[in-house]
N, C-alpha and C positions, 0 to 999 in steps of 0.2 A: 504493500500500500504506500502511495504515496503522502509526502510531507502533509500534516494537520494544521490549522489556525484553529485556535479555539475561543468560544464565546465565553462570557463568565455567565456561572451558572449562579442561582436564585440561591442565597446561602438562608435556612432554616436560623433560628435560636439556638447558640451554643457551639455553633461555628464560627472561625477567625474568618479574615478577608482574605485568608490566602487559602481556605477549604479543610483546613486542620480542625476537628471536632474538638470542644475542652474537655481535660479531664472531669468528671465526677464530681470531683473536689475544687473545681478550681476558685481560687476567690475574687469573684465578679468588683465586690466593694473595693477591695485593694487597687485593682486592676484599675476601674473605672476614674478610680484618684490617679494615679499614675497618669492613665495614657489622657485626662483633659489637660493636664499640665503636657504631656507630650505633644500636644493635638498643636497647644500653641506657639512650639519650636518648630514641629515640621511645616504649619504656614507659613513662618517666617525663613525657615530654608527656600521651601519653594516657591517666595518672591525672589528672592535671592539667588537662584538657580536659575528662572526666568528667565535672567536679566542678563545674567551669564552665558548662555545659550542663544539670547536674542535672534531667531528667526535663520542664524545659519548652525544646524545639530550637528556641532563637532566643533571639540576643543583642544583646546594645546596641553601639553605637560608639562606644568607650571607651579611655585609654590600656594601661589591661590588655588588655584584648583587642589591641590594636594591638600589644604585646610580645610576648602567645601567638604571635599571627600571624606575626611574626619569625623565633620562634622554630619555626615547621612547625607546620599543621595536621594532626595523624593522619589516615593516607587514610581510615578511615570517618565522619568530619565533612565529609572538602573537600567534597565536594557542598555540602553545606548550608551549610557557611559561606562560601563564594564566592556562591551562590545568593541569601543576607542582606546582607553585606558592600555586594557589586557594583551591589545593587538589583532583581534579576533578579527576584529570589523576587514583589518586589511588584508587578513587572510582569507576571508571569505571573498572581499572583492576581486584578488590576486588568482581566486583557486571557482570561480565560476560554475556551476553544475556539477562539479567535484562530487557532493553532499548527496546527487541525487545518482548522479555513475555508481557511488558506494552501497548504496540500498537496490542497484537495479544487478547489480554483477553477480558475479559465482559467489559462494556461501559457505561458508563450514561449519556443520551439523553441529560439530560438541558448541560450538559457541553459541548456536542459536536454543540450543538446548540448556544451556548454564545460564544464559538470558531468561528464556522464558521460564526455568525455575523461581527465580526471583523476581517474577514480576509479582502475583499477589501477597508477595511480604513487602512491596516497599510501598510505606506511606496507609496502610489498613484503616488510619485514624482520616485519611482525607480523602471528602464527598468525593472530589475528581479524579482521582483514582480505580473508584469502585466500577466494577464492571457495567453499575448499573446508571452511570453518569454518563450525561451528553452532551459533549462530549466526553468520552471514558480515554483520560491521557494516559491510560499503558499503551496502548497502540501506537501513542505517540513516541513514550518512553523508550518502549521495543524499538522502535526503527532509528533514535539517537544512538542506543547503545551497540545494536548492528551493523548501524556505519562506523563508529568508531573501533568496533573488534578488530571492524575488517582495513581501517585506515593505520590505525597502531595494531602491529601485527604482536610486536615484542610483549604490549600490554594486552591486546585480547581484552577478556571482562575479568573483574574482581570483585567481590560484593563491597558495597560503599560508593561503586562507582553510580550503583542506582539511584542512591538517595541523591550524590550530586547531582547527576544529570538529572531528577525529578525537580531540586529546586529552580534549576536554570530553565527549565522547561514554564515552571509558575508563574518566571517572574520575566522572563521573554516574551511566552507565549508562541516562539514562534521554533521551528522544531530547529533547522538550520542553523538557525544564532547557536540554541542549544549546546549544538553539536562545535562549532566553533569555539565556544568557551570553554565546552568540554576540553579541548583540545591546548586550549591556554593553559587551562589548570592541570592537566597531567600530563602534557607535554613541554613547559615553560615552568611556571611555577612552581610546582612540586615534583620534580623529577624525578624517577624512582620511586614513586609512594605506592605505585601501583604493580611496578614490572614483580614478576614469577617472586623473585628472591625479596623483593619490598628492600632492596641497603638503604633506599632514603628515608622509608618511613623509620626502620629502623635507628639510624643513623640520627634523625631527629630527636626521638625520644631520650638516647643516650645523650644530646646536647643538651636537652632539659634539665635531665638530671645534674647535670655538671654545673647550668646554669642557677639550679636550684640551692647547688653548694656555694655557688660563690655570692648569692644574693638571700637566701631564706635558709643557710645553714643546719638551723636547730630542725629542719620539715628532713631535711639529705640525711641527716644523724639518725632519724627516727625513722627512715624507712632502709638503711642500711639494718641498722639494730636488728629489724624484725623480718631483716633479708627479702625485704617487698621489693618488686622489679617497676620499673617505672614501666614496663609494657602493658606492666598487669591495670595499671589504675588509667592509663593516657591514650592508650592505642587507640581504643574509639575518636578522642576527640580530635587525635589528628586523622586517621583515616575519614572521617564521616566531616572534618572541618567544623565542627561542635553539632551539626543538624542528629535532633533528637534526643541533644545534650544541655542546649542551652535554650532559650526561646526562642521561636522563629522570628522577632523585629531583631532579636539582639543577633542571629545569627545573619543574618542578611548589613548588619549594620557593621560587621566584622567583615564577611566578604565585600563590601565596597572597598573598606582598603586592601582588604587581599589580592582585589586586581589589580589595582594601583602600586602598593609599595611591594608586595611579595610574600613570602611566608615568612619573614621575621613578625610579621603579626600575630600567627600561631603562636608563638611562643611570649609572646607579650599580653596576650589571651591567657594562657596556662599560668604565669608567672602571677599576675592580677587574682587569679583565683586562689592562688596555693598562698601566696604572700597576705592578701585580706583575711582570710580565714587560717592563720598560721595559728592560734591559740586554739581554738577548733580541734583541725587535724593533731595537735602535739597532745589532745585528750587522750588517743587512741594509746591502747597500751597493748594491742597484739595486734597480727594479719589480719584476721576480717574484720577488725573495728577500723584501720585504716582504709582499707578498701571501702568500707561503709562511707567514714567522711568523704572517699573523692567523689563519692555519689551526691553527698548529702552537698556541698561548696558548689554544686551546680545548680541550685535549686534556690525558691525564694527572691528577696525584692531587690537584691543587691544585681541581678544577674537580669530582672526583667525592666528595672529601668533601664533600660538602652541607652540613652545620651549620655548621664553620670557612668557609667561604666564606660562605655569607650572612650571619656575623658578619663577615666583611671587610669584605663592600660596605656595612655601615655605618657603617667607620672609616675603612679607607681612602683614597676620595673626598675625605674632608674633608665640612665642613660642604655642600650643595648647597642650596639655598634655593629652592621654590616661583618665588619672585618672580624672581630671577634667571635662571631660565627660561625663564619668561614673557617675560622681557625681551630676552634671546636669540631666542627664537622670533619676535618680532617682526619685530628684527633681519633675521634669515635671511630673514624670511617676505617682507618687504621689496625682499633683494637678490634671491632669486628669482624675483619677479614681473616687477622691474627686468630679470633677463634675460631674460625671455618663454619 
């Protein structure tokens, strides 16, 4: 089948505006305080955004814009300006019917089979998803992540790549973009997070840890002590990019600068969480009660206000440096080869 557009469909009581159901539990009263104080920063981003945009849609890479970005793109820009940002945009216009040669050519079975396995796990909780939505985006989902098996041959699929490609699908809407910035992010951005052996995903995690020592000490001491692996408590949130970790505005509000600045924001994410809640976590006095807290430091009002949080993760951390990174990643990249 070819490429979908899809309409927005009629959301019931108890669904978000992106088709995500609430929990059970969830606290409307809280919530409802929060997001009118939110309501009245994102109309003021999106005069602001406006203005900056003025009538020609495409912009420069600039320390302004880089502070917009910061500060939330309005959802009727993120398309396009993840799409500019990322580099997607010009790869798509560079690579012309590309997207659609890939969905029309030869096939390999196991992949299309390891796809359509995980299609009714990704996303259960949202309307548009369910087979019985209409438009129902697995059909669309499916045909993103079967061009992409077949474009990245090294990567093929991985679970986590669905939930990406589901969010970019939401907030695109369009299947192609999709695929393009699918392409950004596991082909540019996160290198390796996906291929057979995962060294970057891996690779990442052990810089965590390392960065965790040199900034929140007493959290590295106490998960040494109790010989927790930082794969055990983090793997999700960098494989999945926090989605169905953190809350869908705050996760969306993290990827804006994820295609901007890169995946040093991951880790400027991770650090905000583990560093805020350091009295918390340092409760734990064995294995499963840490593992508990990394659950529990995702959760709650610290993490759903979106704006005061991604002003955190720019101060809190401390300064993080590019270079310092890189240097760590070596490092890591180094001892894990050395284990085999």
């Amino acid at each position: 089948p070819g490429p979908a557009r899809c309409r927005r469909a009629r959301k019931p009581r108890g669904v978000d505006s992106y088709g995500f159901e609430r929990p059970e539990d969830f606290d409307y009263v809280t919530y409802e305080e929060f997001f009118s104080r939110y309501l009245v920063i994102l109309t003021r981003r999106a005069i602001k955004w406006s203005k900056l945009l003025k009538r020609k849609n495409s912009i420069q890479k600039n320390l302004k814009v880089k502070r917009y970005i910061r500060k939330g793109i309005p959802n009727e820009h993120r398309a396009l300006i993840w799409m500019v940002v990322s580099g997607a945009q010009a790869n798509m216009e560079q690579n012309p019917g590309y997207y659609h040669k890939l969905l029309e050519g030869e096939k390999n079975d196991k992949l299309l089979e390891a796809i359509r396995t995980d299609m009714n796990r990704t996303f259960p909780d949202n309307i548009q998803f369910r087979k019985t939505a209409d438009p129902c985006l697995q059909q669309t989902l499916y045909n993103v992540l079967v061009a992409y098996g077949h474009h990245n041959k090294a990567v093929g699929y991985c679970q986590g790549m669905n939930f990406i490609a589901g969010y970019l699908i939401l907030i695109t809407k369009d299947e192609e973009e999709s695929f393009w910035l699918l392409d950004a992010l596991i082909g540019r951005i996160l290198p390796d997070f996906y291929s057979p052996a995962m060294m970057g995903l891996k690779m990442d995690q052990e810089v965590l840890g390392e960065l965790v020592k040199m900034k929140v000490p007493a959290v590295a001491e106490l998960m040494d002590r109790h010989g927790v692996m930082w794969t055990l408590v983090v793997s999700r949130w960098f494989i999945c990019l926090f989605i169905d970790i953190l809350p869908v505005e705050t996760v969306l509000r993290i990827w804006d600068c994820l295609f901007y600045e890169g995946s040093k924001i991951l880790f400027r994410v991770a650090l905000t969480l583990i560093k805020q809640h350091q009295a918390s976590i340092l409760e734990a006095t064995n294995f499963p009660d840490i593992c508990d807290k990394f659950k529990e430091i995702t959760k709650g009002m610290f993490v759903t206000e979106c704006h005061t949080f991604m002003q955190k993760i720019f101060t809190e951390p401390g300064s993080l440096s590019m270079a310092t990174i890189n240097k760590l990643r070596e490092t890591c990249r180094a001892k894990l080869l050395a284990q085999g």
